[in-house]
C-alpha positions in Angstrom: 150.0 -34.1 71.0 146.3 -33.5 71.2 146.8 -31.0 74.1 149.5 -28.9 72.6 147.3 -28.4 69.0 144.4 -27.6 71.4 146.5 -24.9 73.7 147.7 -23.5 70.0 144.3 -22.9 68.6 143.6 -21.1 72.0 147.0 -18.9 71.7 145.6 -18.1 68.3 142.5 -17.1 69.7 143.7 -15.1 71.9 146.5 -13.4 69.9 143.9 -12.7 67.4 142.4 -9.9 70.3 145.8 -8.0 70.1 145.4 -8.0 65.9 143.8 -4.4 66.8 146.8 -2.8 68.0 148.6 -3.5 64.8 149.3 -0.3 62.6 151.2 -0.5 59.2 152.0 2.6 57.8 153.5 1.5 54.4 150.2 0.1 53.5 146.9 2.3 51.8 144.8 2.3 54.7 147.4 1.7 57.6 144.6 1.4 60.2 142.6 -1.5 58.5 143.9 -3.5 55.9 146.8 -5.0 58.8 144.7 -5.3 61.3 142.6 -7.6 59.7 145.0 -9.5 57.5 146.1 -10.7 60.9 142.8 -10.9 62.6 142.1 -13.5 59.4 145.6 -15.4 59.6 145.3 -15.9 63.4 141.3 -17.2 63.3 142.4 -19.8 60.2 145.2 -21.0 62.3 143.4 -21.5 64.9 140.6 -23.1 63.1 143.2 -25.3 61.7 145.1 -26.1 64.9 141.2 -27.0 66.4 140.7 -29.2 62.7 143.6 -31.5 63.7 143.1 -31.7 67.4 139.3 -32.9 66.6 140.4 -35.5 64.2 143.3 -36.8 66.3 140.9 -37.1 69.5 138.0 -38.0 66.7 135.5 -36.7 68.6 134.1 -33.0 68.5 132.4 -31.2 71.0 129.2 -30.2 69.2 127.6 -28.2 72.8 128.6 -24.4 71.6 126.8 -24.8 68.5 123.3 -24.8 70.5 124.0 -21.5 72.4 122.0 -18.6 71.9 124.8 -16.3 71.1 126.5 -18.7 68.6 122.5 -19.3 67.1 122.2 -15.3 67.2 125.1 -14.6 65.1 124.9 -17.5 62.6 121.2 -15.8 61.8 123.5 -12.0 61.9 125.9 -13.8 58.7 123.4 -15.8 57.0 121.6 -12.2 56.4 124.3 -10.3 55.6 125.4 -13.7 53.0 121.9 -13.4 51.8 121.6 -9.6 51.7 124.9 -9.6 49.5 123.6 -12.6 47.2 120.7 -10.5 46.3 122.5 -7.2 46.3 123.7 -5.4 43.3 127.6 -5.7 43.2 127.9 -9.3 44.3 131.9 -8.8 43.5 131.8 -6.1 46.7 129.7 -7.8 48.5 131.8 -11.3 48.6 135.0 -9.6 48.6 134.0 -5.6 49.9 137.3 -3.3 49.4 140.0 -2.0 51.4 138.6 0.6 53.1 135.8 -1.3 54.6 136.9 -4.5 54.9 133.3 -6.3 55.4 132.7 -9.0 52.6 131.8 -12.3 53.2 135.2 -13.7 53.8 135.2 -10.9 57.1 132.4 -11.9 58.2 132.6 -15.7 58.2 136.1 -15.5 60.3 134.2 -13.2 62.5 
């Protein structure tokens, strides 16, 4: 059990790469707002998937945290977060719009 949640977090993963061939044209912006609807689906599930495996196994492996690319890009979101705290439209900057797609939400799956 623990392996197959573990291999579907990783087919999330990676099926979350292929969210960037996805065009909707019934949608406003057909080249964005699909893409990363998916993109955002995939990455929860696989976070999810992940969730469960670590409680079932009840440990977690807490070694990625201390890389310098995972430390470089926590500092990245915490000053965007803190930018849009202190920014003017805080409902744009948790949220963004359509077009852009780059609130908070985006950047925390990222």
């Amino acid at each position: 059990m623990q392996n197959i949640l573990l291999k579907l977090s990783k087919f999330f993963l990676l099926a979350s790469l292929f969210s960037l061939v996805v065009v909707v044209p019934v949608t406003l912006f057909p080249f964005i707002v699909a893409k990363y609807a998916m993109f955002k689906i995939l990455i929860a599930s696989s976070v999810i998937f992940f969730l469960l495996h670590s409680l079932i196994k009840r440990t977690i492996d807490l070694s990625p945290l201390t890389s310098p690319l995972f430390l470089a890009v926590t500092a990245f979101v915490s000053a965007f977060i803190t930018a849009g705290v202190l920014g003017f439209d805080k409902n744009i900057s948790f949220w963004s719009n359509f077009e852009r797609m780059e609130g908070y939400i985006s950047f925390l799956h990222f």
